[in-house]
C-alpha positions in Angstrom: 63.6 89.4 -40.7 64.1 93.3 -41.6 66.2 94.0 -44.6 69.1 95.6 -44.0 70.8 98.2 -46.7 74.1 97.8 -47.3 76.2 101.0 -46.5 79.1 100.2 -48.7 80.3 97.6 -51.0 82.5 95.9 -53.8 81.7 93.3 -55.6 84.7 91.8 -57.9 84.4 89.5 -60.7 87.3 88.2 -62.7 89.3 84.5 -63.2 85.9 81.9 -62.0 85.7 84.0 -58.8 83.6 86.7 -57.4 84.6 88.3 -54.2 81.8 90.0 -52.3 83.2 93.2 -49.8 80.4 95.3 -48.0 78.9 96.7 -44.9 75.8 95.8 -43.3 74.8 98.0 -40.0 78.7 98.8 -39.3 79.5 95.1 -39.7 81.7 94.4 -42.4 81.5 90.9 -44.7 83.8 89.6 -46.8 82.2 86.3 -49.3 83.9 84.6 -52.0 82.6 82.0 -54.7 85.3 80.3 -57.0 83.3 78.5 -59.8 81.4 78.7 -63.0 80.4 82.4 -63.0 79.3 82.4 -67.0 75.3 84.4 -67.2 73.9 82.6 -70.1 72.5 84.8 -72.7 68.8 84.6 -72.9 68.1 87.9 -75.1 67.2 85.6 -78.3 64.2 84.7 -76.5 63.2 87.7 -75.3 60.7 89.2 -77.3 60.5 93.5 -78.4 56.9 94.5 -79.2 57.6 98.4 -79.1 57.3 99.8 -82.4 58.8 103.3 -81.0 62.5 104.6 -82.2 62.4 106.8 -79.7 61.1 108.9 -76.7 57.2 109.8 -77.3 55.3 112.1 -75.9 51.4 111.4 -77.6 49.0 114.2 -78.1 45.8 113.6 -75.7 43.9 117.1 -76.2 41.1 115.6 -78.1 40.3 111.9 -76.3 37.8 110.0 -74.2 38.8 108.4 -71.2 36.8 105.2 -69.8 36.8 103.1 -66.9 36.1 100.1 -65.8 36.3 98.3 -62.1 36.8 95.0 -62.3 36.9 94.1 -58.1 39.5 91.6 -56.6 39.8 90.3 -60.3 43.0 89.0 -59.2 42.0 87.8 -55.9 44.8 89.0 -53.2 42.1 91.6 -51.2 42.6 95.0 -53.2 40.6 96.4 -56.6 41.4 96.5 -60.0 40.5 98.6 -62.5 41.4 99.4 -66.1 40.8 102.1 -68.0 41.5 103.5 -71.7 41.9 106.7 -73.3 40.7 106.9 -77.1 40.6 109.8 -79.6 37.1 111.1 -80.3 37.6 111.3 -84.3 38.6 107.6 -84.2 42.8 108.3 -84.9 45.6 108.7 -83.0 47.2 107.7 -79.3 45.7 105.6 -77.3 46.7 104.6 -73.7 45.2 101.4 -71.6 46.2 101.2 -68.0 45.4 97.6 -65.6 46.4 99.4 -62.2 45.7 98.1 -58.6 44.5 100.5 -55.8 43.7 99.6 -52.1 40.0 101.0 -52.6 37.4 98.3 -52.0 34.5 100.1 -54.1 34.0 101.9 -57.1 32.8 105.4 -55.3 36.0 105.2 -53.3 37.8 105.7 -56.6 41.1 105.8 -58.4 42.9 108.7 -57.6 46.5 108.6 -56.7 50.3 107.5 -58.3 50.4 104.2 -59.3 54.0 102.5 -60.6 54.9 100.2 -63.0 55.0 96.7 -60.9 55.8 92.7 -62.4 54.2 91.8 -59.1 50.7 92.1 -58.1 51.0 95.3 -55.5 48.6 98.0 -54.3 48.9 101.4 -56.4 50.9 99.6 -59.0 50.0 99.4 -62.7 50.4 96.0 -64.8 53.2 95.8 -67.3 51.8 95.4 -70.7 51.9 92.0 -72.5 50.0 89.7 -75.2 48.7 86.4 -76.0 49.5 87.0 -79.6 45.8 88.4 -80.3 44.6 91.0 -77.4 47.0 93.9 -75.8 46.3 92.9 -72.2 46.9 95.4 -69.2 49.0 98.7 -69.8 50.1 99.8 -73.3 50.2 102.7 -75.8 49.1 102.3 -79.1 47.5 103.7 -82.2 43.8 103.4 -83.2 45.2 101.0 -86.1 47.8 99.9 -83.9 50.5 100.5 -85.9 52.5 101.9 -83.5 52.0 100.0 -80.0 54.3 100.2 -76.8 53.8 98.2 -73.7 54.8 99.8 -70.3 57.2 98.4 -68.4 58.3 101.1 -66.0 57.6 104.7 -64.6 54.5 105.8 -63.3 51.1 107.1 -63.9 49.2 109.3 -61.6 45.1 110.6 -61.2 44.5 113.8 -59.5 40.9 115.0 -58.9 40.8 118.8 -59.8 37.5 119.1 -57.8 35.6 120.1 -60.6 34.3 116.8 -62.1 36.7 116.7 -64.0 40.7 114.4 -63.3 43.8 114.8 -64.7 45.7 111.7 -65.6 49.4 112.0 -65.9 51.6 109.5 -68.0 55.6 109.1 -67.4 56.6 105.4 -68.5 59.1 103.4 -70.2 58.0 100.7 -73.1 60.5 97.7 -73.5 62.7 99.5 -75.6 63.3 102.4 -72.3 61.6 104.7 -74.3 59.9 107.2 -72.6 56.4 107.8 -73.7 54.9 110.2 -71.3 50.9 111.9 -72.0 48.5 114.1 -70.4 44.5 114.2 -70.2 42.3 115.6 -68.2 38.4 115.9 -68.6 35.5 113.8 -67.1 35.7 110.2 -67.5 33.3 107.9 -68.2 31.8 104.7 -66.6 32.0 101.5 -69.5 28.5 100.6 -68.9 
């Protein structure tokens, strides 16, 4: 069924109970538990790869951007691509973007807004992540990769100025909420 909002509501947690006030389409619900209500504390397994100590915004004046489309890699019915944005004297910022679009071929393109997603979704981008050797699907990091940042919020859009040339736009968050936001625009180029 549809999801309804909720128009108004408390929620009150104190002595091993939780009492649950709101209201639903004018209807108002009242829920209680009584009962362990202890969240375990997972953050010693939860692992920080940002190297950031702070908000970022990287320098793209001088860089490359290529692309590649990778079709229903993930096989739900829409295309991925993936593209990364290098510096042409081989140092610096460096962006990689795994990002979903409801375009079936490569001439359709990529342009649009595309947000940060832990589900596979159409005009979403994949949060960044490692198996301990590769920085697979969205991250920042530097040629040497001593600083690296993978996204895990905000958004990232591709506008087509009409010229040949696109504009990327880059507002996210790495795991550490920093905000690491980036601008390039040029032509990019197919990874043959």
């Amino acid at each position: 069924g549809a999801i309804n909002a909720f128009e108004s509501g408390t929620l009150v947690v104190e002595n091993g109970k939780i009492t649950l006030d709101v209201v639903i389409d004018g209807e108002a619900h009242h829920v209680e538990y009584v009962g362990n209500t202890t969240i375990p504390d997972n953050q010693s397994e939860v692992t920080v790869y940002s190297t950031l100590d702070g908000d970022y915004e990287a320098d793209l004046s001088d860089h490359t951007l290529v692309y590649e489309c990778y079709g229903d890699y993930y096989e739900f019915g829409y295309t991925n691509w993936m593209f990364v944005i290098t510096p042409n004297d081989g140092d610096g910022d460096c962006f990689q973007f795994d990002f979903i679009t409801d375009k079936k071929t490569a001439e359709e393109g990529f342009i649009g807004e595309y947000i940060s997603s832990d589900y596979l979704a159409i005009n979403s981008f994949i949060p960044g992540w490692t198996d301990n050797v590769h920085l697979l699907c969205s991250w920042y990091f530097t040629v040497d990769q001593s600083e690296l940042a993978p996204f895990r919020g905000g958004k990232m859009s591709i506008k087509d100025n009409g010229d040949g040339t696109i504009t990327v736009d880059i507002d996210v968050k790495d795991d550490l909420r920093n905000r690491i936001t980036g601008t390039w625009t040029g032509v990019p180029q197919a990874n043959n």
